[in-house]
C-alpha atoms as an extended CHARMM CRD file, in Angstrom:
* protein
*
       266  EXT
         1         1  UNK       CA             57.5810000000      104.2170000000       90.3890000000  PROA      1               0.0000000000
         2         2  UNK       CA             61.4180000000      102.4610000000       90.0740000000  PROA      2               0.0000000000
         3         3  UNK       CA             62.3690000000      102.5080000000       86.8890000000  PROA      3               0.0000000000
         4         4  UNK       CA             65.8410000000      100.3930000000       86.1410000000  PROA      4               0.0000000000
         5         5  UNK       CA             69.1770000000      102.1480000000       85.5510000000  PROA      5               0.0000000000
         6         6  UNK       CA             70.1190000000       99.7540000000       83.0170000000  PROA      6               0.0000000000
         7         7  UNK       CA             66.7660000000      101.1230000000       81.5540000000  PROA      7               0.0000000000
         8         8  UNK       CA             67.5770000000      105.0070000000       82.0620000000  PROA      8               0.0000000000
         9         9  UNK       CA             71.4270000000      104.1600000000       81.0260000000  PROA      9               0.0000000000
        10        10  UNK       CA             73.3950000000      102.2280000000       78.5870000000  PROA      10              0.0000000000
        11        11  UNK       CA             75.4670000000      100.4510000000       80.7920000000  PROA      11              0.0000000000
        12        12  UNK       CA             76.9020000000       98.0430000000       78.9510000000  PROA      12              0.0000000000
        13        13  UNK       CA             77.6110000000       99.5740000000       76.0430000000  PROA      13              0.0000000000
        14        14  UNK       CA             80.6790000000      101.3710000000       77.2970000000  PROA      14              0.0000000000
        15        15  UNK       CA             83.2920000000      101.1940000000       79.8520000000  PROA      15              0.0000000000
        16        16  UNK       CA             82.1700000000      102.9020000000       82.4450000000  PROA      16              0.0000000000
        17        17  UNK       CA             85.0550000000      104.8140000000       84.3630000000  PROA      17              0.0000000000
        18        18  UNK       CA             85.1870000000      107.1800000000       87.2580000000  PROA      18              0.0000000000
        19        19  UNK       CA             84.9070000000      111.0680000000       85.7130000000  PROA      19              0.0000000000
        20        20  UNK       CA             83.6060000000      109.8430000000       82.5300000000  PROA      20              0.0000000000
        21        21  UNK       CA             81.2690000000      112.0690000000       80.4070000000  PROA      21              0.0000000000
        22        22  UNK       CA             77.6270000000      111.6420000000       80.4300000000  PROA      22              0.0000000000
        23        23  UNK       CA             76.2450000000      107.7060000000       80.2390000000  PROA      23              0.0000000000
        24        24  UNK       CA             74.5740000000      107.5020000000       77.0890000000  PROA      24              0.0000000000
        25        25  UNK       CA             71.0040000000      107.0220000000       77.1960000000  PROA      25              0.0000000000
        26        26  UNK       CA             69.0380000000      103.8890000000       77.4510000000  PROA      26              0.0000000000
        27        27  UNK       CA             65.5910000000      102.5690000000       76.7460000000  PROA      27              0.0000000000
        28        28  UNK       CA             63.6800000000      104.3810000000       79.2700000000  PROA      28              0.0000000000
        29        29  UNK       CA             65.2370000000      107.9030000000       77.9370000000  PROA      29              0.0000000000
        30        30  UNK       CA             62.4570000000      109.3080000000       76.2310000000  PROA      30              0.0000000000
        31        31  UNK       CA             59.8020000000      107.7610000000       79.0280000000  PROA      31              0.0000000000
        32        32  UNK       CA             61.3200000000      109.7970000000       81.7440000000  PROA      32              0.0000000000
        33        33  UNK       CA             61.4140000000      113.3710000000       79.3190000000  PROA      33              0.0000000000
        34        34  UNK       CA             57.3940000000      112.3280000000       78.9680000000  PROA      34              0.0000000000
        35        35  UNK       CA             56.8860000000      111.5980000000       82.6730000000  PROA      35              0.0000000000
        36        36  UNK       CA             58.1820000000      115.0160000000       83.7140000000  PROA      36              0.0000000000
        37        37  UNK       CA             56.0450000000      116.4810000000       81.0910000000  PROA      37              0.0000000000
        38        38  UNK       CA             53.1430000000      114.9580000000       82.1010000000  PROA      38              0.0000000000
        39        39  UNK       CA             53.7560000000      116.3060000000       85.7040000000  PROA      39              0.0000000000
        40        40  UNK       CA             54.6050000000      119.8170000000       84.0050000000  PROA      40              0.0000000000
        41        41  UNK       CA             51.3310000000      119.9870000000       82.1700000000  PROA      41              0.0000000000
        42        42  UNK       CA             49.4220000000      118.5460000000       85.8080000000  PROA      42              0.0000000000
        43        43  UNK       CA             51.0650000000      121.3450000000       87.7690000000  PROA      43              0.0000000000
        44        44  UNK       CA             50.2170000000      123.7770000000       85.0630000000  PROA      44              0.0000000000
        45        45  UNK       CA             46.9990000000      123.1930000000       85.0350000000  PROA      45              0.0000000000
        46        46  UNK       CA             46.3950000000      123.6840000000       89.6050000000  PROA      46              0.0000000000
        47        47  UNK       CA             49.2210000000      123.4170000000       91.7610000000  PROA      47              0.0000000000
        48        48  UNK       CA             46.3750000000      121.6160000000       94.1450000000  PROA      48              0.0000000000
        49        49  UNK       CA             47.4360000000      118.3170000000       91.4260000000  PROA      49              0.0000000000
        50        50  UNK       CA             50.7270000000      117.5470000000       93.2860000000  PROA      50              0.0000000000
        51        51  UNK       CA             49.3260000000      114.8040000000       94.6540000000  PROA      51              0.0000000000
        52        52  UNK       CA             48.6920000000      113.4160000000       90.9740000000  PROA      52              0.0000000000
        53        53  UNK       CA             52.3820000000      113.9510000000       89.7630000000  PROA      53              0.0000000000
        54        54  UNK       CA             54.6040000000      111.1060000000       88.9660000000  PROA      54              0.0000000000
        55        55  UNK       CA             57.4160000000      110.2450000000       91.7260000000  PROA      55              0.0000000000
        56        56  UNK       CA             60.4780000000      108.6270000000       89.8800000000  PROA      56              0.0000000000
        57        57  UNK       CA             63.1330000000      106.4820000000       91.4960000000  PROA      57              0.0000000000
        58        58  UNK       CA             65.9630000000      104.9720000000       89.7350000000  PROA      58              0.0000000000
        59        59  UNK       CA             67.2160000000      101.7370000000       91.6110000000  PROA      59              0.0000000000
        60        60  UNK       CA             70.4020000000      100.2130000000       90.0910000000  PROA      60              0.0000000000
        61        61  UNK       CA             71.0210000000       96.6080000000       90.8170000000  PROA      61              0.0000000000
        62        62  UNK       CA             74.9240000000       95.4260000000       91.4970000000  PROA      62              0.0000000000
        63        63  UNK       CA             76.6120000000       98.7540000000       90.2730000000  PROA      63              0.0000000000
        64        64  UNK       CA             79.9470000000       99.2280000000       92.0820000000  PROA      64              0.0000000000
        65        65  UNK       CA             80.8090000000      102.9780000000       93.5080000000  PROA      65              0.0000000000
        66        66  UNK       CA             82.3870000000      104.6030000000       90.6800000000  PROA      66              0.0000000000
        67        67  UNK       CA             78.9510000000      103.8860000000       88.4320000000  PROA      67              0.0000000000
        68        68  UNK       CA             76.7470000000      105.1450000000       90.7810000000  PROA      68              0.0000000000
        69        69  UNK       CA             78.5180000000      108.1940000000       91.0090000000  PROA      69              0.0000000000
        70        70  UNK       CA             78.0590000000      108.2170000000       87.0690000000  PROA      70              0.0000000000
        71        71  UNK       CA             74.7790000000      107.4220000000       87.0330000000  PROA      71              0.0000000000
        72        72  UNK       CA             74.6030000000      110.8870000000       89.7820000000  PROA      72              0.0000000000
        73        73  UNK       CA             76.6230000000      112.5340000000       87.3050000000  PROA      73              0.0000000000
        74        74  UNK       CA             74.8960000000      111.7640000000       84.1570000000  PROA      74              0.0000000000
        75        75  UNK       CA             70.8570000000      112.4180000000       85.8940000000  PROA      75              0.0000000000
        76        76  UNK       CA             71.8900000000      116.0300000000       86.8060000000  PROA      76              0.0000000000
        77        77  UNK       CA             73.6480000000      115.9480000000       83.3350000000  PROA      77              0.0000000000
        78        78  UNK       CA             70.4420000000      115.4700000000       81.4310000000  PROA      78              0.0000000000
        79        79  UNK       CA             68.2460000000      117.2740000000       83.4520000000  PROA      79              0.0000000000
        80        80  UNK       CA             66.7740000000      114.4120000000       84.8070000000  PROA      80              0.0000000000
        81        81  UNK       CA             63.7290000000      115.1770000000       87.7700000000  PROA      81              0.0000000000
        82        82  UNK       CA             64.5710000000      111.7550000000       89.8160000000  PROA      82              0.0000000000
        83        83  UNK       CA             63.0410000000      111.8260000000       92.9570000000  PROA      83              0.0000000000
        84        84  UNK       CA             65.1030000000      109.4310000000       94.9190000000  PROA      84              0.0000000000
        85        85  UNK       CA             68.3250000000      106.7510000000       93.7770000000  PROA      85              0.0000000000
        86        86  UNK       CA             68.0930000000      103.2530000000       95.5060000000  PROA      86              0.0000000000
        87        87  UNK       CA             70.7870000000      100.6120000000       94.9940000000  PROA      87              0.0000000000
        88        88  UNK       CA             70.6810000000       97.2820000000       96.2790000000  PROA      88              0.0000000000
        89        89  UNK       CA             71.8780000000       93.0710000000       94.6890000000  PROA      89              0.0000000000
        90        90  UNK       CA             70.1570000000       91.3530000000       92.7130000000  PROA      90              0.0000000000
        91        91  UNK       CA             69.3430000000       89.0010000000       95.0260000000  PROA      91              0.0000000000
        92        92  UNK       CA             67.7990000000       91.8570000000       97.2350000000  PROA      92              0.0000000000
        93        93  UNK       CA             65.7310000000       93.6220000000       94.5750000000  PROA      93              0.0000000000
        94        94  UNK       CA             62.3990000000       92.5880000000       95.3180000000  PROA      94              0.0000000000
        95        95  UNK       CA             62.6030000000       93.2880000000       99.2750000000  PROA      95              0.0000000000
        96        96  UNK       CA             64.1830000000       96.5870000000       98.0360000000  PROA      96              0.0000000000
        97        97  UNK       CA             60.8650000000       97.0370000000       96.2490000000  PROA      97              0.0000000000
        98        98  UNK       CA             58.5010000000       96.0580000000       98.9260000000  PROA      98              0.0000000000
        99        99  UNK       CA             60.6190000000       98.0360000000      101.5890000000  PROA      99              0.0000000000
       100       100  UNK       CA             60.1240000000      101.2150000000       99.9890000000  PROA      100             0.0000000000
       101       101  UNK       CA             56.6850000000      100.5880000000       99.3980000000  PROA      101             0.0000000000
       102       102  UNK       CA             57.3510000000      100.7870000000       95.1440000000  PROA      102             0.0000000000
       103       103  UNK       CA             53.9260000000      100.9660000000       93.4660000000  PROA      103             0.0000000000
       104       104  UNK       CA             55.1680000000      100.4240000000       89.8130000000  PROA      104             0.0000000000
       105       105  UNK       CA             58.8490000000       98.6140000000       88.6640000000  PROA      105             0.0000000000
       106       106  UNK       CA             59.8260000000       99.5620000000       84.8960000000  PROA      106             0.0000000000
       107       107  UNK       CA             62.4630000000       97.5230000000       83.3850000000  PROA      107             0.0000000000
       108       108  UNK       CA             63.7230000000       96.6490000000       79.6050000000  PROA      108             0.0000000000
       109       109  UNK       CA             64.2720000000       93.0160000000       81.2170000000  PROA      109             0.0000000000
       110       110  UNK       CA             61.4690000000       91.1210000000       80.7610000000  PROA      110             0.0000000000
       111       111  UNK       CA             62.6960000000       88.3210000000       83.0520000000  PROA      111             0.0000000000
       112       112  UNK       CA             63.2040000000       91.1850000000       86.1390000000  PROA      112             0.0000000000
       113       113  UNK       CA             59.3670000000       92.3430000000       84.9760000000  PROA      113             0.0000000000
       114       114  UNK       CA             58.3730000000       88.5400000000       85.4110000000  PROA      114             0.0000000000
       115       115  UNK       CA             60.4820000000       87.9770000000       88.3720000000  PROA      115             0.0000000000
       116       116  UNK       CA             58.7740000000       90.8320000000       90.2160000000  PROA      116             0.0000000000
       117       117  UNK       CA             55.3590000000       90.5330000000       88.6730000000  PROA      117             0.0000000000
       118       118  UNK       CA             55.6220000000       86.7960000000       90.7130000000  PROA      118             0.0000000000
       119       119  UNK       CA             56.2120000000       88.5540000000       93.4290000000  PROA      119             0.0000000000
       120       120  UNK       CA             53.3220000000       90.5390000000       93.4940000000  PROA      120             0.0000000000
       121       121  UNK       CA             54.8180000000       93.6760000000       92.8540000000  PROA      121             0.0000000000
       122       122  UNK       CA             53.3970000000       95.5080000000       89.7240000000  PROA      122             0.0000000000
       123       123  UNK       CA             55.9560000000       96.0660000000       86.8780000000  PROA      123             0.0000000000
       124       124  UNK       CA             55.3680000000       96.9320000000       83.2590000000  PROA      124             0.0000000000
       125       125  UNK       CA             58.3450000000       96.2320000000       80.4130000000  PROA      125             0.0000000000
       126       126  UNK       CA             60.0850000000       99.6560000000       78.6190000000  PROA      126             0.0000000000
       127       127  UNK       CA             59.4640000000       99.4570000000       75.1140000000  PROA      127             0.0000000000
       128       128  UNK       CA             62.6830000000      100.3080000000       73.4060000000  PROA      128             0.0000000000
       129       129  UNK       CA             61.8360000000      104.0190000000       71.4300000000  PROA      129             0.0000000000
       130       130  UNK       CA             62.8240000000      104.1820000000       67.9710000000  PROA      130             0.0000000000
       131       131  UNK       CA             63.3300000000      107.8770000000       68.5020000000  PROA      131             0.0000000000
       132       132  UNK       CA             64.2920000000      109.3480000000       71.5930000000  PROA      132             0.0000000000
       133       133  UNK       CA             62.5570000000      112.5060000000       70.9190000000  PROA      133             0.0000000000
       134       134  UNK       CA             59.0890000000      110.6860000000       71.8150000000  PROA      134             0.0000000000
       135       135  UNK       CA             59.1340000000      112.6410000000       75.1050000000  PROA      135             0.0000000000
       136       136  UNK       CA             56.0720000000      115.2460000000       74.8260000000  PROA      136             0.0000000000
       137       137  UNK       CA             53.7990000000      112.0700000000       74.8730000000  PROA      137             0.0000000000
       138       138  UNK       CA             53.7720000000      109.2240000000       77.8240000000  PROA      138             0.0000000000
       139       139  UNK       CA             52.8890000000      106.5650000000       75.4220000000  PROA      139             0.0000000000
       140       140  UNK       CA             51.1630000000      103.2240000000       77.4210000000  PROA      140             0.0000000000
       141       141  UNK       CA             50.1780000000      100.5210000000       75.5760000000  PROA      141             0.0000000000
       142       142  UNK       CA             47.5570000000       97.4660000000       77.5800000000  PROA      142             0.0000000000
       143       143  UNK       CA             47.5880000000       94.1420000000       76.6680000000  PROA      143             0.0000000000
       144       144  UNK       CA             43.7340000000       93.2930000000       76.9810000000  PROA      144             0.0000000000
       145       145  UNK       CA             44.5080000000       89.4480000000       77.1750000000  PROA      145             0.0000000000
       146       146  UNK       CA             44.3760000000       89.2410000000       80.4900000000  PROA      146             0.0000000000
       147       147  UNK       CA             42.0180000000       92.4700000000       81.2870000000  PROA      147             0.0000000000
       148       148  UNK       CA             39.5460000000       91.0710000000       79.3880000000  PROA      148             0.0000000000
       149       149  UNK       CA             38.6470000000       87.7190000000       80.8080000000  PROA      149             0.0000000000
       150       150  UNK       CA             36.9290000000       87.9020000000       84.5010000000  PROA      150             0.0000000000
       151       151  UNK       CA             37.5880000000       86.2840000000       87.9990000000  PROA      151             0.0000000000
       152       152  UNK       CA             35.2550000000       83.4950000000       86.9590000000  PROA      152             0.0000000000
       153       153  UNK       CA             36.4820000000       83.4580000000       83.1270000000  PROA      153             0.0000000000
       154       154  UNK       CA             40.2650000000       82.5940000000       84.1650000000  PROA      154             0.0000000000
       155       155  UNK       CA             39.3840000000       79.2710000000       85.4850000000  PROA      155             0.0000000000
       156       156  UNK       CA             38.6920000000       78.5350000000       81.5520000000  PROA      156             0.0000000000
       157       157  UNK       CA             42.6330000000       78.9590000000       81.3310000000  PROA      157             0.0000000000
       158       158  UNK       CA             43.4890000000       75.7330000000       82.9910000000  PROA      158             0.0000000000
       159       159  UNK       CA             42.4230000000       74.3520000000       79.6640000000  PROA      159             0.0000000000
       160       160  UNK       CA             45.3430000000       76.1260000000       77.7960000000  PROA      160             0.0000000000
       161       161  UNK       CA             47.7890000000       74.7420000000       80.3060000000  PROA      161             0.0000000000
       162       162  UNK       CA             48.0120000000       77.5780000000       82.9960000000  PROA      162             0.0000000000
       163       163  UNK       CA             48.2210000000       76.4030000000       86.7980000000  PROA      163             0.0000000000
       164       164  UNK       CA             46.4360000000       77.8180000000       89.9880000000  PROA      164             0.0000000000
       165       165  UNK       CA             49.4960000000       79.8300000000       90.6740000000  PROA      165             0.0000000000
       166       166  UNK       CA             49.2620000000       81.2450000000       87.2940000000  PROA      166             0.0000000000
       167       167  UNK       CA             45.7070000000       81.9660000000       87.5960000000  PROA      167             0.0000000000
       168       168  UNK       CA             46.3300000000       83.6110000000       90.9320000000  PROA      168             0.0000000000
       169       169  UNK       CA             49.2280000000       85.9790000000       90.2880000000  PROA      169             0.0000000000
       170       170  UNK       CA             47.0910000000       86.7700000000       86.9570000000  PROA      170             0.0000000000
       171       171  UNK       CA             44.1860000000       87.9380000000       89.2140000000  PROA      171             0.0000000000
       172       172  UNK       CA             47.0010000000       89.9070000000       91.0640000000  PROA      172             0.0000000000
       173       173  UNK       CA             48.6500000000       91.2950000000       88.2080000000  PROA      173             0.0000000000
       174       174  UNK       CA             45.0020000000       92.5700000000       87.0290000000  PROA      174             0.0000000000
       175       175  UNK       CA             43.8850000000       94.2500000000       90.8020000000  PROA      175             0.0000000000
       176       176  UNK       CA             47.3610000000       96.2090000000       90.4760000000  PROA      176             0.0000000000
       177       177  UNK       CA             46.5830000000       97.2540000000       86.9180000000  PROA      177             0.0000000000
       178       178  UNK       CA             43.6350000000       98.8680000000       88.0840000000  PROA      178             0.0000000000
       179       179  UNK       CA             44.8700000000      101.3000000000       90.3100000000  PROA      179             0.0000000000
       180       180  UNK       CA             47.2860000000      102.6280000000       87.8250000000  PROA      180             0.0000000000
       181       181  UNK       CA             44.4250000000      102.5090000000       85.1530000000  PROA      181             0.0000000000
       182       182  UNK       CA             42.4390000000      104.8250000000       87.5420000000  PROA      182             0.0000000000
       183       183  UNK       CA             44.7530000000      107.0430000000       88.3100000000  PROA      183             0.0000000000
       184       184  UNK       CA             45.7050000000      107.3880000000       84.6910000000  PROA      184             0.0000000000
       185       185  UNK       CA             42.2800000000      107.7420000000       83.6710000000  PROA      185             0.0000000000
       186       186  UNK       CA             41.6890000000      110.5010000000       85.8000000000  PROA      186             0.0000000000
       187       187  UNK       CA             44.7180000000      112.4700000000       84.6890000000  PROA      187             0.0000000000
       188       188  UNK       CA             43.4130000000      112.0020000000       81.4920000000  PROA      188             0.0000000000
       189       189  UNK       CA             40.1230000000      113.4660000000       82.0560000000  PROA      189             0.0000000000
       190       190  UNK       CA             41.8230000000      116.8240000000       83.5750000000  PROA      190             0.0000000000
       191       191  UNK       CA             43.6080000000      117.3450000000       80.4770000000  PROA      191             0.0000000000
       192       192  UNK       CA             41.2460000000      116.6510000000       78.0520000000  PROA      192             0.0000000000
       193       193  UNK       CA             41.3000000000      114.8270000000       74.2640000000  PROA      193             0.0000000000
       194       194  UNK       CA             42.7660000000      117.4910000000       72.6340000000  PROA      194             0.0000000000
       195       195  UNK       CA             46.3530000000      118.4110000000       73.6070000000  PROA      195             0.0000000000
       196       196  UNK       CA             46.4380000000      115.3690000000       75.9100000000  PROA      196             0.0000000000
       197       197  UNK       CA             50.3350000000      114.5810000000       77.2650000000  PROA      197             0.0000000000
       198       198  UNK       CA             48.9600000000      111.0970000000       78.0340000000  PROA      198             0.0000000000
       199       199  UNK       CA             48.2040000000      108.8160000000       75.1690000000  PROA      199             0.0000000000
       200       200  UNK       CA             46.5210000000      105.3090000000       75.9500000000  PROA      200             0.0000000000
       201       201  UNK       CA             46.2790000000      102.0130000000       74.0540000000  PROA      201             0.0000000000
       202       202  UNK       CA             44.6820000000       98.2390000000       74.1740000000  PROA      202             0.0000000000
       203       203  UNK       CA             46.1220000000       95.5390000000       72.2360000000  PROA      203             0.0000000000
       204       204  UNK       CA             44.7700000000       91.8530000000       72.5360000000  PROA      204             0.0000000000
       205       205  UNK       CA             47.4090000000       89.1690000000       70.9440000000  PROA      205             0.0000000000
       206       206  UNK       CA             45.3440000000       85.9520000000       71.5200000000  PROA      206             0.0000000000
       207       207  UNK       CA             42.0860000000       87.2130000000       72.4790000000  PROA      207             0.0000000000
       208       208  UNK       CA             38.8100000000       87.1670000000       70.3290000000  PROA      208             0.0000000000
       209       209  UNK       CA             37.1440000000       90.2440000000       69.6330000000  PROA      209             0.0000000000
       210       210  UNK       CA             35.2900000000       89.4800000000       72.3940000000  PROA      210             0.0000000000
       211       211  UNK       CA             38.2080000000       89.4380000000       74.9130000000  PROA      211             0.0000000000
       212       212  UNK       CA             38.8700000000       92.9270000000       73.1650000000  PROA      212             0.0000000000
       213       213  UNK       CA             35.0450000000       94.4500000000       73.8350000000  PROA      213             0.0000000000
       214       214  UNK       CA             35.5360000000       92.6310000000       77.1670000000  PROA      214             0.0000000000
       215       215  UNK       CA             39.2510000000       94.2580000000       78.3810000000  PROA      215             0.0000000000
       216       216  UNK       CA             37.4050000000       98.0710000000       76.8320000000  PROA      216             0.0000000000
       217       217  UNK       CA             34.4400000000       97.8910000000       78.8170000000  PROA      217             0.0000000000
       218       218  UNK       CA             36.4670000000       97.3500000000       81.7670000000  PROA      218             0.0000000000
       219       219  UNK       CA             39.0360000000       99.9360000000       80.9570000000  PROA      219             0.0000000000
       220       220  UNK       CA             36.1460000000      101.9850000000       80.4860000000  PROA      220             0.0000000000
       221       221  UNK       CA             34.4550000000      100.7800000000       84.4830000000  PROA      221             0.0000000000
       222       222  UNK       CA             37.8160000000      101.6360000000       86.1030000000  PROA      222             0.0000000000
       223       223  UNK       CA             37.6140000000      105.5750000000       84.4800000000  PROA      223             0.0000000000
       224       224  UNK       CA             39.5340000000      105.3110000000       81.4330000000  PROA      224             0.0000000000
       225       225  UNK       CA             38.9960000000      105.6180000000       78.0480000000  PROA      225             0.0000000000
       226       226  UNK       CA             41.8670000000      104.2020000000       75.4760000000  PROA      226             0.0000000000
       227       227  UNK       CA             42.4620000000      106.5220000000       72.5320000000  PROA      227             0.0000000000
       228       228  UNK       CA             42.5190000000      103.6150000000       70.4500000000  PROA      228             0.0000000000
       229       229  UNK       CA             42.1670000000       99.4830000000       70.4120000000  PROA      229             0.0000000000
       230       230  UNK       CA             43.7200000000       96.4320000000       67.9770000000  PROA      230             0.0000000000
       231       231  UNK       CA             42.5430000000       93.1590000000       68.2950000000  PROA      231             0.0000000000
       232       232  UNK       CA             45.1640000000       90.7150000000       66.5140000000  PROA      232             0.0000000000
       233       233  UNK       CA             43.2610000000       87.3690000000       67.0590000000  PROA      233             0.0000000000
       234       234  UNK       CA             47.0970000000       85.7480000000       67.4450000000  PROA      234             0.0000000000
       235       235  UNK       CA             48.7010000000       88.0230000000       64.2830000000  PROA      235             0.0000000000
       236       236  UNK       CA             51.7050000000       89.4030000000       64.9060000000  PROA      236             0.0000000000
       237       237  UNK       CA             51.6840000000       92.5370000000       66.9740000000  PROA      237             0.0000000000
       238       238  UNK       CA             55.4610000000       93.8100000000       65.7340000000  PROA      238             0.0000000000
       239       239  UNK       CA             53.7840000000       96.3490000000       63.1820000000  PROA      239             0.0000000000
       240       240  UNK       CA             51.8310000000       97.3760000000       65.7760000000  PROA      240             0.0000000000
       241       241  UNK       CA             54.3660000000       98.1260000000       68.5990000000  PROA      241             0.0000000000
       242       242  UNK       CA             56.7530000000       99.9060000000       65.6920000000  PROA      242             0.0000000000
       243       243  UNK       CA             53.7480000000      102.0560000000       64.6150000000  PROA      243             0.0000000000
       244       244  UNK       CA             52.5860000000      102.6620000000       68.1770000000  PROA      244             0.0000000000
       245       245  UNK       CA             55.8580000000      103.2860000000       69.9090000000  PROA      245             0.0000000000
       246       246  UNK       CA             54.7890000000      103.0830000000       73.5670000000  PROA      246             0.0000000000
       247       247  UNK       CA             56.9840000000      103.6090000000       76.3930000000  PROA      247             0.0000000000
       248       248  UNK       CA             55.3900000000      101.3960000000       78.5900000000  PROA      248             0.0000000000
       249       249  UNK       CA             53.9280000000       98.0450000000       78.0520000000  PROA      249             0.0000000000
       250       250  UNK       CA             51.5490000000       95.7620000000       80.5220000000  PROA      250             0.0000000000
       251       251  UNK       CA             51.2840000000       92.4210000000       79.4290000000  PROA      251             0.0000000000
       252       252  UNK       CA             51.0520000000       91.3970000000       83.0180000000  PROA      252             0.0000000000
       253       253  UNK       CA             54.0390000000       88.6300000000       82.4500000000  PROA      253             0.0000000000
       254       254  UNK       CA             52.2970000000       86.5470000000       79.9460000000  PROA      254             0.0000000000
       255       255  UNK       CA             55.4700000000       86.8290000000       77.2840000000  PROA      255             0.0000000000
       256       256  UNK       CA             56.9040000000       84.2990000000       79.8240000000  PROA      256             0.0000000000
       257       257  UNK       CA             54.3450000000       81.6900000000       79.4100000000  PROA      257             0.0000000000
       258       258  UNK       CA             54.2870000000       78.7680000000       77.2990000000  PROA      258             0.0000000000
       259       259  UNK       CA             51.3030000000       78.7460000000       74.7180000000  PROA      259             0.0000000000
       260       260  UNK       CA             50.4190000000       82.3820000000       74.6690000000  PROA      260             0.0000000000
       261       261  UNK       CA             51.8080000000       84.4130000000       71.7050000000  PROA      261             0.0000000000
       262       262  UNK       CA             54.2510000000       86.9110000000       73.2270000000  PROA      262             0.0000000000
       263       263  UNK       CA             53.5300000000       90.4860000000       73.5370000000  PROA      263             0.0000000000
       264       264  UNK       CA             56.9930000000       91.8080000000       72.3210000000  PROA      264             0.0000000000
       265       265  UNK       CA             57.7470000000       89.0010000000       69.4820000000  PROA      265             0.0000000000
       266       266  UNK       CA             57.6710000000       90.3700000000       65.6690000000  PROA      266             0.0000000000
């Protein structure tokens, strides 16, 4: 998976300046720490389960020399287990994506989630941690909207305004899902409930409770089971996400459509 540098750094928050100290951290801090702990606990368990661990690549978008040697600078500074470093323009990111054959994009930026979501790369939003010390946990929240409502069910969503291309890179978005889902859920059956490094949730935001049941029982068809579910029947889902904390969220791009209540408001 590529996960953002302006997620792993604060880049902006400083001025950034050859032989600088350490970048401070960004949003997706604490989700790398629980990554590498996940793939700690997998390799712990049979070294036969490298197959299973996480690959990390950061991929930094427009960053002139003397950051990228920071960002070097500040990975090995932190201890950081990144596989590979890609750089490329904005303009270039999603062939940079595609090229390297990038099964999951993580980004703070919702509209870079979006953008490549359209694309028909899979991407999931970091959740901005409260406390960076979340890291002996990976944290993933589902949003259920979308999971929950079948191939023939999402022609029903012309009637809230959404258009064939929509409905199509929603049926995209969804296939994608699934293999991550599967290959989560069977990491989480080697470790077990107790003790688990891998904590799972489901949140619907304008489903019923049937959407909800719905989005579980297919969770549950594609090998995992959530550790727990909220159905919010369009409440607000910020007291959720504060409570919760997760490092990653799929919503599957739906923030970014009119007349669906977004996944990250408060």
């Amino acid at each position: 998976m590529a996960v953002s540098c302006h997620g792993m750094f604060d880049l902006d928050s400083c001025n950034v300046q050859p032989d600088s100290c350490a970048l401070p951290k960004g949003a997706a801090f604490a989700f790398i720490k629980a990554v590498q702990t996940v793939n700690q606990r997998l390799l712990g368990l049979s070294e036969k389960n490298k197959t299973l661990l996480f690959e990390v690549v950061l991929l930094g978008k427009d960053c002139e020399e003397h950051i990228k040697l920071n960002i070097f600078d500040s990975a090995k500074h932190y201890g950081l287990e990144i596989d590979k470093f890609y750089f490329c323009s904005s303009d270039n990111l999603i062939g940079t994506l595609q090229a390297n054959h990038i099964n999951l994009f993580l980004s703070p930026d919702k509209d870079d989630v979006y953008s490549v979501l359209k694309a028909g790369v899979p991407a999931a939003l970091l959740y901005q941690q409260a406390e960076q010390q979340a890291i002996n946990r990976l944290k993933v929240l589902f949003s259920g909207d979308l999971i929950g409502l079948s191939a023939d069910s999402m022609v029903c969503l012309k009637d809230r305004g959404f258009t064939d291309v929509h409905i199509q890179n929603f049926k995209a978005a969804k296939e994608c899902l699934r293999e991550f889902v599967v290959r989560i859920g069977e990491m989480k059956r080697m470790f077990g409930h107790e003790g688990s490094p891998l904590h799972t949730s489901l949140m619907t935001v304008w489903g019923s409770r049937d959407v909800c049941a719905s989005a579980l029982k297919t969770l549950r068809g594609w090998g995992l089971d959530v550790d727990e579910a909220f159905c919010l029947a369009g409440a607000t889902c910020g007291p959720i996400l504060a409570l919760l904390q997760p490092h990653i969220v799929w919503d599957n791009g739906l923030h970014n459509l009119k007349g669906v209540a977004p996944l990250l408001s408060s």
